[in-house]
C-alpha positions as CSV (number, residue, x, y, z in Angstrom):
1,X,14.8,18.0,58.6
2,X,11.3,16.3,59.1
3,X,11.9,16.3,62.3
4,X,12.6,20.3,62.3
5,X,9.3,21.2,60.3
6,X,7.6,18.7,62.9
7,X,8.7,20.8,65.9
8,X,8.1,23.7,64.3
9,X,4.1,22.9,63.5
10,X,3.9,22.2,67.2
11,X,5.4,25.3,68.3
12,X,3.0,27.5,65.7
13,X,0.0,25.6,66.6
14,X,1.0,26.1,70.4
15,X,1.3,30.1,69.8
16,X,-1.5,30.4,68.0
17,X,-3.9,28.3,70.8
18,X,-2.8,29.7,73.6
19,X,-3.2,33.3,72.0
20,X,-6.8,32.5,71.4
21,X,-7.1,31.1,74.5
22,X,-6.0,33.9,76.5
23,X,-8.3,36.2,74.2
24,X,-11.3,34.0,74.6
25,X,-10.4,33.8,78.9
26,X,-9.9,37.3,79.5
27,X,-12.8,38.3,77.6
28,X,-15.1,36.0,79.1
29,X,-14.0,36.8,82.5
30,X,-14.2,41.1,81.6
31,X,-17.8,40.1,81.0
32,X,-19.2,38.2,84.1
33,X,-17.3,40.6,85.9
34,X,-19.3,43.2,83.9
35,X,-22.4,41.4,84.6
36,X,-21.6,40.1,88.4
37,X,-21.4,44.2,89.0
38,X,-24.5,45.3,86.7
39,X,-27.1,42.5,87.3
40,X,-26.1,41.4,90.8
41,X,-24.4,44.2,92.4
42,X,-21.3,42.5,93.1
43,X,-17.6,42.7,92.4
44,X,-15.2,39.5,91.5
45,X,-12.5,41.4,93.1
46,X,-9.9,38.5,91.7
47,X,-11.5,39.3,88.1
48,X,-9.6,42.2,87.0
49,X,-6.1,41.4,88.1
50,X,-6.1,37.8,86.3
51,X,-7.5,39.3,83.5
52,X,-5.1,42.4,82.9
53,X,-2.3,39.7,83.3
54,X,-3.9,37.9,80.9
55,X,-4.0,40.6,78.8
56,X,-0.3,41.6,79.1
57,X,0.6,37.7,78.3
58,X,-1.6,38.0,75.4
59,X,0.0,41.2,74.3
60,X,3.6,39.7,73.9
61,X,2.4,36.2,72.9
62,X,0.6,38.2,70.2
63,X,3.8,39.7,69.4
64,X,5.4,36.2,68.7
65,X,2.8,35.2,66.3
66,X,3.5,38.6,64.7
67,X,6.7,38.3,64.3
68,X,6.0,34.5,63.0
69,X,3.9,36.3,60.1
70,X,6.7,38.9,59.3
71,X,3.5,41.3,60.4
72,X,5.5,43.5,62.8
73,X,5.9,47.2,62.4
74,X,8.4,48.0,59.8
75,X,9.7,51.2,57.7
76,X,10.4,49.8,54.5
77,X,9.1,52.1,52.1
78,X,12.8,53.6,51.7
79,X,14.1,50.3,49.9
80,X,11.5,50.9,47.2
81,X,14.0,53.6,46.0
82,X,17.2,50.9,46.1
83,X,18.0,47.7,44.1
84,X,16.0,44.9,46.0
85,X,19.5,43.1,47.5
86,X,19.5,46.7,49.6
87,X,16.4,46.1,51.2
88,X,16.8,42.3,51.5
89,X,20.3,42.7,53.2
90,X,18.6,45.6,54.8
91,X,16.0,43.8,56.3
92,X,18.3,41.2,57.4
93,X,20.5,43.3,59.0
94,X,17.6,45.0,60.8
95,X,16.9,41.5,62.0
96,X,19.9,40.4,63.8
97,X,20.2,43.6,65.5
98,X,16.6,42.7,66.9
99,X,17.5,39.2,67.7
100,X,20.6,41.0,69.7
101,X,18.0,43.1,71.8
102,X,16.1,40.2,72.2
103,X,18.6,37.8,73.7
104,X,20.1,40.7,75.9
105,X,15.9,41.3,77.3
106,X,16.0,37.6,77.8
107,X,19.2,38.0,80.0
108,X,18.0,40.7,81.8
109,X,14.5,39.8,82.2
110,X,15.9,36.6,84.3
111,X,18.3,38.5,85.7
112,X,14.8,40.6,87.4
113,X,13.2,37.9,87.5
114,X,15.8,35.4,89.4
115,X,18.1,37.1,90.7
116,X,16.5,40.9,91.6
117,X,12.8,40.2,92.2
118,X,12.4,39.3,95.7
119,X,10.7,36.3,96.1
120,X,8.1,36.9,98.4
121,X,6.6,39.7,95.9
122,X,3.0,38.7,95.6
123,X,0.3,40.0,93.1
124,X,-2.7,41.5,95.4
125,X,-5.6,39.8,95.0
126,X,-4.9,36.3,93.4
127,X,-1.7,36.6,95.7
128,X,0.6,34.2,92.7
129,X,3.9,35.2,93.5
130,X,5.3,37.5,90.5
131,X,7.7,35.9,89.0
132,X,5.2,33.8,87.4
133,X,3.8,36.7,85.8
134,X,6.9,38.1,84.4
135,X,8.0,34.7,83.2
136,X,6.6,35.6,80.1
137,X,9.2,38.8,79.4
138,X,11.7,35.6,78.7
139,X,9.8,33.2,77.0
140,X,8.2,35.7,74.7
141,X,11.7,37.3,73.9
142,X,12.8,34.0,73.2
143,X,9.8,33.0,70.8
144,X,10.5,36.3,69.4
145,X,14.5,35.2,68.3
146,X,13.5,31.7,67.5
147,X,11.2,33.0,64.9
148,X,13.4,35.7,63.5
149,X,15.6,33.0,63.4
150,X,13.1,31.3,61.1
151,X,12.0,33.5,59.1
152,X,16.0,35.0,58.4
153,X,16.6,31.0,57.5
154,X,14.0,31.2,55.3
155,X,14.4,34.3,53.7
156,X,18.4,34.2,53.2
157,X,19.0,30.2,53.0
158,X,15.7,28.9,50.9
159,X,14.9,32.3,49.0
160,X,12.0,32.6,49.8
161,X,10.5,36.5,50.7
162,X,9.1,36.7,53.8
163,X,5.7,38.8,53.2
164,X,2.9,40.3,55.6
165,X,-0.4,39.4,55.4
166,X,-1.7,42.5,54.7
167,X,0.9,43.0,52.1
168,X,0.0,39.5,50.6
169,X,-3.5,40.1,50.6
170,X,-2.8,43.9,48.8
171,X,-0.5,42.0,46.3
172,X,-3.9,39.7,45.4
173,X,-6.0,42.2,45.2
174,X,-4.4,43.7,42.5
175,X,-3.7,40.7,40.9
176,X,-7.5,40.5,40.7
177,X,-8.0,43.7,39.2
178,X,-5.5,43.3,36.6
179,X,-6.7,40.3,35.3
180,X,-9.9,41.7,35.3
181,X,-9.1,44.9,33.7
182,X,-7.2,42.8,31.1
């Protein structure tokens, strides 16, 4: 079980890293593109393609931390109206029908990717052959059902409610003003 929560750490540190340091990359190269064009009059013509794929693999590994947080888009304010094992079971429900969709992406994003995709299909400028690029369609899916995985373990196995932040921080804010109104 150590050895779970071990792997685990890793695997949230290594999200959470390479989500910054995609953000801090493609930033960084948006601005000396910015000021290659601006105070040199010249165009890093390789700039903009690495960074929109940067970008995009920021977008979905963004979505893994998400859904690590339980700070994904939900409707939930139906199960207010319900005891709370509705809207527990609810919830859970709603997640293994997501980890479905996820592992059939993951099938048929390498099925694109390996099988479709012809191999000599080479982004324009940088000129890294695609499938590199859409490699992350399977490992974010992935990501995606390990950590609903997680998070269902959690929430059904060790009872413990898996809350947003913004939710959590709403929940202390309150907190604060009751005791304070008290």
């Amino acid at each position: 079980m150590a050895k779970l929560h071990t792997v685990i750490k890793k695997l949230n540190n290594f999200e959470t890293v390479f989500c910054e340091i995609l953000l801090a990359c493609f930033v960084t190269l948006l601005f000396a593109q910015i000021i290659a064009r601006q105070v040199f009059n010249h165009s890093l013509s390789w700039s903009e393609e690495l960074s929109t794929y940067m970008f995009v693999w920021f977008a979905y590994f963004g979505a893994v931390v998400a859904t690590k947080m339980s700070a994904h888009n939900r409707v939930t304010f139906q199960f207010k109206y319900f005891p709370p094992w509705v809207g527990k079971y609810s919830m859970v429900l709603a997640d293994l029908i997501w980890v479905v969709f996820n592992v059939y992406f993951v099938y048929l994003s390498y099925q694109f990717i390996f099988v479709f995709m012809n191999a000599f299909w080479k982004s324009q400028t940088l000129g890294v052959p695609m499938k590199y690029l859409y490699m992350v369609l399977p490992i974010a899916f992935s990501l995606m059902t390990i950590r609903i995985l997680i998070n269902l373990y959690v929430t059904i196995f060790l009872g413990v409610a898996q809350v947003d932040p913004e939710t959590a921080e709403l929940q202390k804010l309150k907190q604060k003003a009751a005791t304070q109104q008290a």
